[in-house]
C-alpha positions, 0 to 999 in steps of 0.5 A, a space after each residue: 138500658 132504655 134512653 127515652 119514652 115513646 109515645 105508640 099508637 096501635 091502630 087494632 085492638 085485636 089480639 095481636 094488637 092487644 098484645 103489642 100494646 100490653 107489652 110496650 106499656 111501661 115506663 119507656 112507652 105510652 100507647 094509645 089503641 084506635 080499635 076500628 071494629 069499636 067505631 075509631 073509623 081511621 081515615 089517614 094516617 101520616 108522618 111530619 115529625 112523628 106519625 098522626 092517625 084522623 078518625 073519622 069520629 075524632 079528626 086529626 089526632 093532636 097527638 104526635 106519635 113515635 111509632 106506629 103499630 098496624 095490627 089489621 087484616 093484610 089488606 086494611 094495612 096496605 091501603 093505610 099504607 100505600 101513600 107512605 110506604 109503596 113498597 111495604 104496602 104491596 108485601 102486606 098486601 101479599 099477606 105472606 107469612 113472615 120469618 119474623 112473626 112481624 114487619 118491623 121498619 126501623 128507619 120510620 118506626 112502623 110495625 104490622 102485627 097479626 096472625 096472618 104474619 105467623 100461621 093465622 090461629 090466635 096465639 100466633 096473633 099473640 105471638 106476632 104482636 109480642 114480636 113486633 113490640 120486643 122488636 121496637 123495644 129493641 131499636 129504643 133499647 139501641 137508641 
């Protein structure tokens, strides 16, 4: 049973960013998709008392956010990633498959999804962007 509803952002509207945000959109999530390639030029993202996106074209985001969903290329990923979380940025940053087919980090409630965690091809995608959002749905689930 699901105890509260979740505010997402999902920062990629590709396929697995697509796809985790179809997936968490319910009555226990709301997601909002900052898609680069359509314009959204995301500058910074950072955490105090939920996470925050600043577009270029927007400015900082009023919005807080629960959980934060990266469905980017390894490298765009880690460099959004590097002031917050160091370590996790220089694993993204390797590109390395993972087991997962996502990088899930509960403590922060921060997810990386994309094809290049499972394989490259476009179901993989897919398949990555469901696994991150089964994965946060899980630690809500929990809460």
């Amino acid at each position: 049973m699901i105890k509260s509803h979740l505010h997402v952002a999902v920062i990629g509207a590709s396929t697995a960013g697509l796809s985790c945000a179809q997936h968490l959109q319910s009555e226990a999530c709301s997601v909002a998709v900052f898609d680069p390639a359509q314009g959204a030029t995301i500058n910074d993202i950072w955490h105090e008392d939920g996470w925050y996106v600043a577009t270029r074209e927007q400015g900082a985001h009023a919005q807080a956010y629960d959980a934060l969903v990266l469905a980017l290329p390894a490298r765009e990923a880690a460099d959004l990633l590097e002031p917050l979380l160091p370590a996790t940025a220089t694993r993204v940053f390797t590109g390395a498959p993972s087991p997962e087919l996502c990088i899930w980090i509960s403590a922060v409630r921060v997810g990386l999804c994309g094809g290049w965690l499972c394989g490259g091809k476009e179901w993989d995608a897919v398949l990555s962007g469901r696994a991150v959002a089964a994965r946060l749905l899980n630690d809500l689930a929990m809460a």
